[in-house]
N, C-alpha and C positions, 0 to 999 in steps of 0.2 A: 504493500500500500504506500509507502514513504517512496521508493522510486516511481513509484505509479503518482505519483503527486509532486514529483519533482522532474520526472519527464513532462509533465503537463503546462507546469507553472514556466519550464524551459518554452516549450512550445509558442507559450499565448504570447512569451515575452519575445519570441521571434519573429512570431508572425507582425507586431506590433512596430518591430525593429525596422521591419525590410523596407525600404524606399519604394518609393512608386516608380515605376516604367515610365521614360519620357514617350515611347508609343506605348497606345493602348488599341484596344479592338474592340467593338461591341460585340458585347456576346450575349443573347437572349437565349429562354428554355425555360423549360419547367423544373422544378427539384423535387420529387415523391415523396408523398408526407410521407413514407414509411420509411424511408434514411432521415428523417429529421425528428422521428418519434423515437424508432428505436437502433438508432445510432452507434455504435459501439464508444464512440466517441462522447456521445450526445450524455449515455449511459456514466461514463467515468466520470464526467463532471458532475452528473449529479451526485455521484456516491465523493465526490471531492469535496464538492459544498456541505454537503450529508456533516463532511469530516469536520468539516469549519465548524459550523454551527453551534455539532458537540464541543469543539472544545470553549467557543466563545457561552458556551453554559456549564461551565464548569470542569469539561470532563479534561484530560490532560493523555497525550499523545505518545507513544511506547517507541523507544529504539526501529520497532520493525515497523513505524507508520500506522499501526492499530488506537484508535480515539478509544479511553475509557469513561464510562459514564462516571458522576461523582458518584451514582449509590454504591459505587464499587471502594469506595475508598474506604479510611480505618476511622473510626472513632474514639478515641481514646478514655478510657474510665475515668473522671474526675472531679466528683464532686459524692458528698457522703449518701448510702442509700436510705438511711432514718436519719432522723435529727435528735436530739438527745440521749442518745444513746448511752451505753456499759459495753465495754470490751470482757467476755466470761471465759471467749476460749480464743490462743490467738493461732497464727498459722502453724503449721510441721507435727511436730512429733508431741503427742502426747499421751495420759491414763485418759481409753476414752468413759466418758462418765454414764453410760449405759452399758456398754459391754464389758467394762472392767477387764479393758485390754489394753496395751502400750500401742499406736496406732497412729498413721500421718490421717494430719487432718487438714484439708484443702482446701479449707476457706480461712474467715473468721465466723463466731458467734458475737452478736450485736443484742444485746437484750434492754426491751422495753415492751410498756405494757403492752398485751392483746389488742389490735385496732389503731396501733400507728400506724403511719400514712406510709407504705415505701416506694422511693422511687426510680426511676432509671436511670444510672449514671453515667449515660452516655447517649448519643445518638445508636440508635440502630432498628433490626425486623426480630420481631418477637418470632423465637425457633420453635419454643413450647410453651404452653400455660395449660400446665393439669397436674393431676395428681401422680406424683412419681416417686413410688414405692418409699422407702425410708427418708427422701428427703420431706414428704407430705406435699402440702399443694407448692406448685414448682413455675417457677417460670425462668426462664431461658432466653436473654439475648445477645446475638450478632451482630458485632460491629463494625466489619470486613477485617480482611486480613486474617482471619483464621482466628480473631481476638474476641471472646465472649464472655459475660459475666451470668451469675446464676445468683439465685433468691431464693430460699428454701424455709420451708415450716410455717406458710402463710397460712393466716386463718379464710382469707378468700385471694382472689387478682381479678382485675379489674382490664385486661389486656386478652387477645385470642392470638391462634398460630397465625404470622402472617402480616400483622398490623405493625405499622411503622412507626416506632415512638421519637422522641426527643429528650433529651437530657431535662431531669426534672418532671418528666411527666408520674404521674401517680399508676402505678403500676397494682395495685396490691396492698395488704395489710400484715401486719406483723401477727404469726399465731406462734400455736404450737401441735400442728400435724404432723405424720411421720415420726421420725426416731426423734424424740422431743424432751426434757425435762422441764419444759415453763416455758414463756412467751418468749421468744428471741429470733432475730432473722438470722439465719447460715446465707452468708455472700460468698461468693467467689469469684475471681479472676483466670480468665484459663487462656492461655496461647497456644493454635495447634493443639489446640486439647491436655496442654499440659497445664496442671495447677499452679501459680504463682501468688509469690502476697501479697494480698490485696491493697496492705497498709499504705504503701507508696502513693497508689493510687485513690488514695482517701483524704480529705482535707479540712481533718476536725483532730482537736487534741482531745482523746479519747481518757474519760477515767476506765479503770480497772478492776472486777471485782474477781479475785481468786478462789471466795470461799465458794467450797464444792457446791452449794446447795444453788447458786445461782444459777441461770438458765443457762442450758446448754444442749449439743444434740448434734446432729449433721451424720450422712449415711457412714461418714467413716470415721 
């Protein structure tokens, strides 16, 4: 597509270049709308402008001449998903506090009451919103780039598979379904599917509560 848009732009800029003929000849005729509908030529230019377009709306243009759309690009997690929050469990290695097992855990735990507001902390397309087995009710979203956040133990969501949200939209509320001990949200961060922590990408000075009886839970 980039040579095919750079043979073109040569082209129009030649044709444009060439001087005029001090003789000319009259030359009359007809031209068949059918070379000027569908043109091989006719055709490139439109898939050139096609190209333009996208990027004068956002999308941005690849080494091999391919225009990408902006819903393709990344979103980045960065703002908190409750407000007032308790930090009860943080990310890696810890006693999980239902299974009473040593155990990585790939979120954090966020506890506040039953019926806080949660929300989405980033742009992106909601992957899932249902009930998913030990996380309880679940929702799941994409933010391109292979970069996803999750939300777990809600007592409802307010979001369907498929629907496009924005940073700050209300997504859901804070429960305690699935593997749960009390009201708390399990957040995660995930790259390519791999869990990361989430704290970097959070921006609130979190207090701490250690004592076991505090809310806690998440499938692992």
């Amino acid at each position: 597509m980039f040579a095919k848009i750079t043979s073109l732009v040569a082209a129009a800029a030649a044709l444009m270049a060439t001087p005029a003929m001090a003789e000319t000849r009259d030359v009359s005729g007809t031209i068949p709308v059918n070379n000027v509908s569908q043109g091989g030529l006719d055709n490139e230019f439109t898939e050139l402008f096609a190209s333009w377009e996208g990027i004068e709306n956002g999308g941005t243009m690849t080494a091999t001449g391919e225009v990408t759309s902006t819903q393709f690009a990344v979103s980045v997690p960065s703002r908190m998903p409750v407000d007032g929050v308790t930090l009860t469990s943080g990310f890696g290695m810890r006693n999980h506090p239902i299974l009473r097992q040593r155990r990585r855990h790939n979120g954090v735990d966020l506890a506040a009451p039953r019926g806080t507001p949660v929300y989405a902390t980033a742009d992106g397309i909601i992957e899932k919103a249902q009930y998913f087995g030990s996380y309880g009710n679940y929702v799941q979203i994409g933010h391109g780039a292979e970069m996803e956040t999750r939300y777990a133990h809600l007592s409802s969501y307010t979001v369907s598979s498929g629907e496009q949200v924005r940073i700050g939209d209300l997504i859901g509320y804070v429960g305690s379904t699935g593997r749960s001990t009390g009201p708390h949200l399990h957040y995660e961060v995930r790259v390519s599917n791999e869990a990361v922590n989430p704290i970097p990408y959070m921006v609130a000075n979190l207090d701490a509560d250690e004592d076991e009886r505090a809310a806690r839970g998440g499938p692992e």
